[in-house]
C-alpha positions in Angstrom: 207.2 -82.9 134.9 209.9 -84.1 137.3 212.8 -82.6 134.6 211.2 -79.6 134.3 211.0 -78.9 137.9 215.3 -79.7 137.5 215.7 -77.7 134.7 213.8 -74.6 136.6 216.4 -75.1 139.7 219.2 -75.4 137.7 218.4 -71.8 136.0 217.2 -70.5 139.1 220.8 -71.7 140.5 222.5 -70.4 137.5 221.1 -67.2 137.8 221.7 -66.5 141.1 225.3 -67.7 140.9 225.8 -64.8 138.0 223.6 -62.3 140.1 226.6 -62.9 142.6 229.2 -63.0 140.2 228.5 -59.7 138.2 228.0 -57.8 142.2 232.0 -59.2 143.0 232.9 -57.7 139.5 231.3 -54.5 139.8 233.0 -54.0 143.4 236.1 -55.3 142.3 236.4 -52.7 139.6 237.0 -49.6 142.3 234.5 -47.2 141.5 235.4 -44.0 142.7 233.0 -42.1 141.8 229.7 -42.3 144.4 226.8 -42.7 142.5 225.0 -39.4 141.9 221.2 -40.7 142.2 219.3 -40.2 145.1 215.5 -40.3 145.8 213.1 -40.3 148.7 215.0 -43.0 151.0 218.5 -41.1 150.4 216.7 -37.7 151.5 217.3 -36.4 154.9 214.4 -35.3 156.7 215.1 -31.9 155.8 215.3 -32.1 152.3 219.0 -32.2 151.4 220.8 -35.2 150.0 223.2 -36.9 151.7 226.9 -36.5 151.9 229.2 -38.3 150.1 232.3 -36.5 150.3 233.6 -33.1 149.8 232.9 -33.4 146.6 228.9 -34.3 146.4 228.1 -34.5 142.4 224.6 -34.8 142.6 223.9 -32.9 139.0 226.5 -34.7 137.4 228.3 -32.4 135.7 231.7 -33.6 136.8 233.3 -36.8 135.2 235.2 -39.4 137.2 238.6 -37.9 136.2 237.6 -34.3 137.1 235.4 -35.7 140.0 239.1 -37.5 141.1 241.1 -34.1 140.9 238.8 -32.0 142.6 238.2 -34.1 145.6 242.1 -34.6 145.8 242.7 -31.0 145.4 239.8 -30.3 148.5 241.0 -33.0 150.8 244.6 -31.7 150.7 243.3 -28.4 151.4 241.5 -29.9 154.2 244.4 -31.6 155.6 247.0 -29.3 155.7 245.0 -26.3 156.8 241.7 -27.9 158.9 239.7 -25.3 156.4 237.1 -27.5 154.3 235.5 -26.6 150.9 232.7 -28.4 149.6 231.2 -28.7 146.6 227.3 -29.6 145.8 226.6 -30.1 142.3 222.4 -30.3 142.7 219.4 -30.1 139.8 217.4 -28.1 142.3 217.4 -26.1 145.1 213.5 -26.8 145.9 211.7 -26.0 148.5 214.2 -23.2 148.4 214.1 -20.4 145.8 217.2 -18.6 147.4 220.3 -20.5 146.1 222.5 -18.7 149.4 220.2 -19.5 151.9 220.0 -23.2 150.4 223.7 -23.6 150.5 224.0 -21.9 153.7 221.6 -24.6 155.2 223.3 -27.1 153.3 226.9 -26.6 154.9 225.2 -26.4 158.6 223.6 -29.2 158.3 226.3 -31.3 156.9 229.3 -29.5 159.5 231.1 -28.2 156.6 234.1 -27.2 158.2 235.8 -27.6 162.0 233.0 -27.0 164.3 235.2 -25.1 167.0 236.7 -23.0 164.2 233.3 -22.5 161.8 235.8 -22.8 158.8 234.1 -23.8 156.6 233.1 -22.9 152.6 230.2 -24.5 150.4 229.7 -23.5 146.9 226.8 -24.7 145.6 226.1 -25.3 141.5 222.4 -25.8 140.6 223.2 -26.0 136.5 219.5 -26.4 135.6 218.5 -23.5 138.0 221.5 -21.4 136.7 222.2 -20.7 139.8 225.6 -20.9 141.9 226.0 -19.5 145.4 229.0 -19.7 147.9 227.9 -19.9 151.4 230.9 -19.5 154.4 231.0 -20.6 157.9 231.3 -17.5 160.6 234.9 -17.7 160.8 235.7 -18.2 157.2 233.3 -14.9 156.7 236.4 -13.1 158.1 238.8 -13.6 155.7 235.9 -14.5 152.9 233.8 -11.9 152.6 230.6 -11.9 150.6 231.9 -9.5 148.7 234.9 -11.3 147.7 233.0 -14.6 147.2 230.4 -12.0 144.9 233.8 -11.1 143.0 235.1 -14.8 142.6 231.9 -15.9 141.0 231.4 -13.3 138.7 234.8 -12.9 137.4 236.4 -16.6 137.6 233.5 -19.2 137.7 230.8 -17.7 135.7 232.7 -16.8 132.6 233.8 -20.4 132.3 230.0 -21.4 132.8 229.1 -18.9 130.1 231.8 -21.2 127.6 229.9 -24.8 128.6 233.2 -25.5 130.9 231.7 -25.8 134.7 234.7 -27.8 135.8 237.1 -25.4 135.1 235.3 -22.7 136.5 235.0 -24.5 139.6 238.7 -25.0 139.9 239.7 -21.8 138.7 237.5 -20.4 141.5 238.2 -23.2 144.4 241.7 -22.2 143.5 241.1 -18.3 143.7 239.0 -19.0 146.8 242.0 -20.9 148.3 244.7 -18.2 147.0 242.5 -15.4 149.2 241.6 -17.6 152.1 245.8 -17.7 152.8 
């Protein structure tokens, strides 16, 4: 009895020791990437995920690679003109059935964009819904029409959809956005 009550420390001791061990590897790898899950306790109260980034892959459609370039690609954006782009990937838009009023919501809630300015641009992909919307801040509007984000969907982003290729329609069209916002 008395080994047997050793033997069940030294397992528990062992176990918890490579519990520890495998949580030092995993954060010592440098994943990039946030985790794209998210359930009740990640919720906001409103409904909308959290953000992770200005690039929030929460349908996963992006890999880490593409995930890398995009974000990169926004951020220097961002930084060298104060105008922010975000991009939602989500697998539904409930309790919203309006994919523009959804991603309209989405970037005021989350400050898409300088605050002082209203420069900001959300394009939001809902792949099972097939749905994609681009939602812009007051002062982006300006430049940005509806119109013009109407055009950039239809003729740069959807046609690479249609082929299986949502990456490279979302950087065709971030780029395309980015070529008209200057």
């Amino acid at each position: 009895m008395e080994r047997m009550k050793i033997d069940t420390k030294i397992l528990l001791f062992v176990l918890i020791v490579s519990l520890f061990s495998c949580k030092g590897t995993t954060q010592e790898s440098g994943i990039e990437k946030p985790i794209a899950e998210f359930g009740p306790s990640e919720m906001e109260k409103n409904g909308f995920p959290k953000s992770v980034g200005i690039v929030n892959d929460y349908g996963q459609i992006f890999s880490e690679t593409q995930y890398l370039e995009l974000t990169k690609v926004l951020y220097e954006y961002d930084s060298t003109t104060t105008r922010q782009i975000a991009v939602i990937t989500i697998d539904s838009i409930a309790p919203y059935k309006n994919i523009e009023k959804y991603a309209s919501d989405l970037g005021n809630e989350w400050g898409v964009g300088a605050a002082d300015k209203n420069n900001g641009l959300v394009i939001v992909i809902c792949k099972p819904c097939r749905q994609i919307a681009i939602a812009t801040g007051l002062g982006t509007e300006q430049v940005l029409t509806d119109e013009i984000c109407n055009e950039v969907i239809a003729e740069t982003i959807l046609p690479e959809f249609k082929n299986g290729e949502f990456y490279t329609g979302i950087t065709k069209g971030v780029n395309e956005l980015i070529r008209r916002w200057n």
